[in-house]
N, C-alpha and C positions, 0 to 999 in steps of 0.2 A: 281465489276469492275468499275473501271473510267472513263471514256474518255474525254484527252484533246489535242486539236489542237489549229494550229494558223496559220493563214492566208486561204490557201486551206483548214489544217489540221482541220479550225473552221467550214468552208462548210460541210467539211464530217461530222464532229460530228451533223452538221445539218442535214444531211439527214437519218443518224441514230437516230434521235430524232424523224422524222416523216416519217420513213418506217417501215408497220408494219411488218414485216419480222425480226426486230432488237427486239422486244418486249420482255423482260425480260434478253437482252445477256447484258446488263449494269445497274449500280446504281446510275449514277452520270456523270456530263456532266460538262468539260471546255472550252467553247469558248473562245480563244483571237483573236482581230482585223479580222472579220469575224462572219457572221450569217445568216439567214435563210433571212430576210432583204437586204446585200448587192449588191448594184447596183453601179456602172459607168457609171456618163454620157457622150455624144459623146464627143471623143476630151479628155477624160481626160489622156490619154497616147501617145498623142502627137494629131497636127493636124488632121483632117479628120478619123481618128479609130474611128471605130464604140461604141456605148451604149454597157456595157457587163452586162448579166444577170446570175448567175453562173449555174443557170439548165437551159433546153432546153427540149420541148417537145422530144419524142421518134421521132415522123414524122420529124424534124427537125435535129436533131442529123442522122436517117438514110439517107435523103438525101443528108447531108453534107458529111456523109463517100460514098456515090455513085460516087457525084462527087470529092469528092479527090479520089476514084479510077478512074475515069477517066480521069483526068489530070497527073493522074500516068499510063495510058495507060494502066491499069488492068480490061478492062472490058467485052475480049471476056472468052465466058464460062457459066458456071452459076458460084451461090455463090463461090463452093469450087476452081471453076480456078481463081476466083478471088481474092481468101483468098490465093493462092498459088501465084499467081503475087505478091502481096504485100507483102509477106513473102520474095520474092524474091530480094524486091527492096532495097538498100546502105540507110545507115541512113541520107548520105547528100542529099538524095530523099524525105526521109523520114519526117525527123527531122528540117521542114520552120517556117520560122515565120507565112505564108498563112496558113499552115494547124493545124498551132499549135489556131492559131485567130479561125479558122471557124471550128474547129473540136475537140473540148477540153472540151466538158461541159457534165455532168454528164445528162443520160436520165431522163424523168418523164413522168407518162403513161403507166407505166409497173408492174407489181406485187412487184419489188423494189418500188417504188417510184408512188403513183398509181397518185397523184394528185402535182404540183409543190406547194416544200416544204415551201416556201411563204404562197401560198392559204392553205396548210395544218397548217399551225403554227396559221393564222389569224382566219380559223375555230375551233381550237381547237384539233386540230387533230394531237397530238403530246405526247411524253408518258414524264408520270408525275414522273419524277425523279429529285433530287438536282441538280440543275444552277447556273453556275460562267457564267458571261458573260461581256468582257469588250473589251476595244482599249487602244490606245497610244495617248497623246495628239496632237502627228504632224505626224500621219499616214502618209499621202499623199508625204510628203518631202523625203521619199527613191523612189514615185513612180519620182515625179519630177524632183527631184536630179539623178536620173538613165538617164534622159531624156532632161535633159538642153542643152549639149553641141550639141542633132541635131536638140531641139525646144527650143531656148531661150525663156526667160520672160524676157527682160532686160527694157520695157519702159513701159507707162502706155497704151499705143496701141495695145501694143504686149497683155498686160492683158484683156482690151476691147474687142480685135481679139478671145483669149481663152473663155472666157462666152460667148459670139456669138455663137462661135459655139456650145457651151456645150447647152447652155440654150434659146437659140431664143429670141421670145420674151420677154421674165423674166431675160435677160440678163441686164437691165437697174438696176430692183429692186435688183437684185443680187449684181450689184457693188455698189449700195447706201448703203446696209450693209456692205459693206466687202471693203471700198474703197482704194485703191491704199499703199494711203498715211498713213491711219493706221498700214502698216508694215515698215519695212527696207527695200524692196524692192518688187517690183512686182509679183516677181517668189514665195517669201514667201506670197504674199497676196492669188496667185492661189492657194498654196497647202493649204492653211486655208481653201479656201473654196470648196476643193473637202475632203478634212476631214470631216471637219464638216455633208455636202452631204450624203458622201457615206461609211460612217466608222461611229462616235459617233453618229448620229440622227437615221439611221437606227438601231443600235444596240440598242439602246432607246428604239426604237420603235420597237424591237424585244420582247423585254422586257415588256414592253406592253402589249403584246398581249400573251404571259406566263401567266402573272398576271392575265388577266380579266380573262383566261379561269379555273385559276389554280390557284386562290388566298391566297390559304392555304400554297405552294410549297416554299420550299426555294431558295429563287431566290435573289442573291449578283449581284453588280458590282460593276465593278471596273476603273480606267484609271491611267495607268502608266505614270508618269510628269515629268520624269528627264530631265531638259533640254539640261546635260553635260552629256550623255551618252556615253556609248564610242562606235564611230563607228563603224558598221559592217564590216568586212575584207572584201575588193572587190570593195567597193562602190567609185565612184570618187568623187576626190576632186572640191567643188564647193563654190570659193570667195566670200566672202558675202551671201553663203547662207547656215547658221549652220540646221545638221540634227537635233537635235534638242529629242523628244523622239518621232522616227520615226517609222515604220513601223518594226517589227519584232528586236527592239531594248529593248524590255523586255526580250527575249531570253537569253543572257547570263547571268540576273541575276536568271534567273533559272537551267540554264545548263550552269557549270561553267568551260565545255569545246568548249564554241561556239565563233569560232573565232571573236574577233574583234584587232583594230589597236592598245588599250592599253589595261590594267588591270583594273581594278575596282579599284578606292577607299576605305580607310576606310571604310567611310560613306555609300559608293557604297557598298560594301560587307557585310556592317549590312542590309543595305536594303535586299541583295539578302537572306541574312539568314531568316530574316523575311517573304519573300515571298514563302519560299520555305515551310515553318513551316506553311503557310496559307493554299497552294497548299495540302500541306502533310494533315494537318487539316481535310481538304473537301475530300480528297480522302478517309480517314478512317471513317468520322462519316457525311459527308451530311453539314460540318459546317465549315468557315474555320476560326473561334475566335479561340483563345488561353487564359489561364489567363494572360498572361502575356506583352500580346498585347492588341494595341489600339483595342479596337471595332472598330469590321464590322456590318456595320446596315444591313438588306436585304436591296433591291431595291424597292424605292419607285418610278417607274418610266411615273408618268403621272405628265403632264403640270399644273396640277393645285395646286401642291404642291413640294416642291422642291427635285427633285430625289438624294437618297444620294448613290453614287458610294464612292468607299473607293480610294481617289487620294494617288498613289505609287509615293514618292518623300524622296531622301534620307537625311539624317541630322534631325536635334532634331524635332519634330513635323509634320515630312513632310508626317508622315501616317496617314489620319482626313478622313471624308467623306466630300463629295465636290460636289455643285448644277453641273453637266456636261449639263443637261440639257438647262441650263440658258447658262452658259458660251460658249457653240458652239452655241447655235444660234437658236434652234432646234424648237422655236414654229414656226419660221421664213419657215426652209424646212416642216414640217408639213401642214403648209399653202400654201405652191409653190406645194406639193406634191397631194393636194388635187382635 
């Protein structure tokens, strides 16, 4: 058995990688854009939203459902009147952006999940199966681009205003890497550096901590780089600011029924053939090389040598391995992170 997700889908596969209850129901594991690592800092889905961490103690998670019952007015009783209240309640009661924020995070602390799957992966404490683990080079620009038209980025103020809050004091060092003017616009300089942040460095660095504990394991990455991808169905349209290869835009070139606004290219479709022969690869034997294909190196993923991730770019030579390490920025958050 295999298992691969992307995005939430890569969370789960994380907490199947480090619940021992999951121990021997799989062989093999694919995280895309997501992992044991990812974190949001404040502010990155629009002003004032909070830091998101995707687990949550069990103490934390039940009294969050306490009180989202009782803001749903389901609290005379004990548990089962209260399990009957909210069974009771219209999914327009149900179903807020408030409860979906403060009430959506997987438990830890429990026979599932004894210890959060962060501190379990950084211990070692996670089971030794073949790992594909990667992102998209412009992750963050589906979260931004979803998010422009009620929190613009339009000036370099507005950019300044966004690190502030994300980053406090480390908002100065933060724009000195990543300044304004190195992009085409503001709103692309933010989603660089909540990429870089909270999707490629973490994943890195998930990566990481596999390897020290687990050095023998077949352990791949990857980062998918089409710049002209074709957009996801749904998504608004945002002037000047190209998706670019965003967030959950690897998806059609593996499910070659996932809606987006056009078709795939030639080139676009050779690519997808080849990814899908990669995918297929690692599900069958632990490997995802082919003869017939460029080599995949494992993951080399510490700072002191240059991590080779196999970058997904379609047309003549556009599958090589590729320092991601270096190019996001990553000894830089390593060092903010410390």
């Amino acid at each position: 058995v295999t298992l691969f997700g992307e995005s939430a889908g890569a969370l789960s596969i994380c907490a199947h990688l480090t619940s021992p209850t999951a121990a021997g129901l799989f062989q093999r594991a694919v995280l895309q854009s997501g992992s044991c690592l990812t974190s949001f800092p404040r502010g990155a889905l629009g002003p004032g939203t909070p830091s998101y961490e995707p687990f949550a103690s069990q103490t934390d998670v039940q009294t969050a459902g306490a009180e989202a019952a009782r803001q749903l007015g389901c609290t005379a009783g004990g548990g089962e009147e209260a399990l009957a209240c909210l069974r009771g309640q219209s999914t327009d009661r149900l179903a807020t952006a408030q409860l979906m924020q403060s009430f959506n995070r997987p438990a830890f602390g429990n026979t599932l999940l004894p210890v959060a799957p962060d501190q379990a992966l950084a211990s070692g404490r996670f089971h030794r199966v073949p790992v594909i683990l990667g992102t998209n080079h412009d992750e963050m620009r589906m979260f931004v681009g979803l998010s422009l038209a009620a929190f613009p980025v339009r000036t370099e103020g507005d950019y300044r205003a966004r690190l502030a809050d994300a980053f406090g004091p480390a908002a100065s060092a933060v724009e000195a890497r990543y300044p304004a003017a190195h992009q085409a616009s503001p709103a692309l300089a933010w989603a660089s550096v909540l990429t870089d942040r909270s999707f490629t460095c973490t994943t890195l660095a998930a990566g990481r901590a596999i390897a020290a504990h687990a050095p023998g394991l077949p352990l791949y990455g990857y980062e998918f780089n089409d710049p002209h991808a074709p957009v996801l169905a749904g998504l608004p349209a945002n002037p000047g600011f190209p998706y670019g290869a965003a967030h959950g835009f690897e998806m059609p070139f593996l499910f070659s029924s996932f809606p987006t606004e056009r078709p795939l290219t030639d080139d676009q479709r050779a690519l997808s053939d080849r990814m899908v022969d990669h995918w297929t690869n690692f599900a069958r034997t632990g490997n995802p090389n082919a003869p017939d294909a460029p080599a995949w190196p494992t993951l080399r993923p510490w700072s002191s040598h240059a991590p080779s991730v196999q970058s997904l770019v379609p047309g003549p030579g556009g599958i090589h391995p590729a320092d991601a390490y270096s190019a996001h920025e990553c000894s830089f958050w390593d060092r903010l992170s410390q």
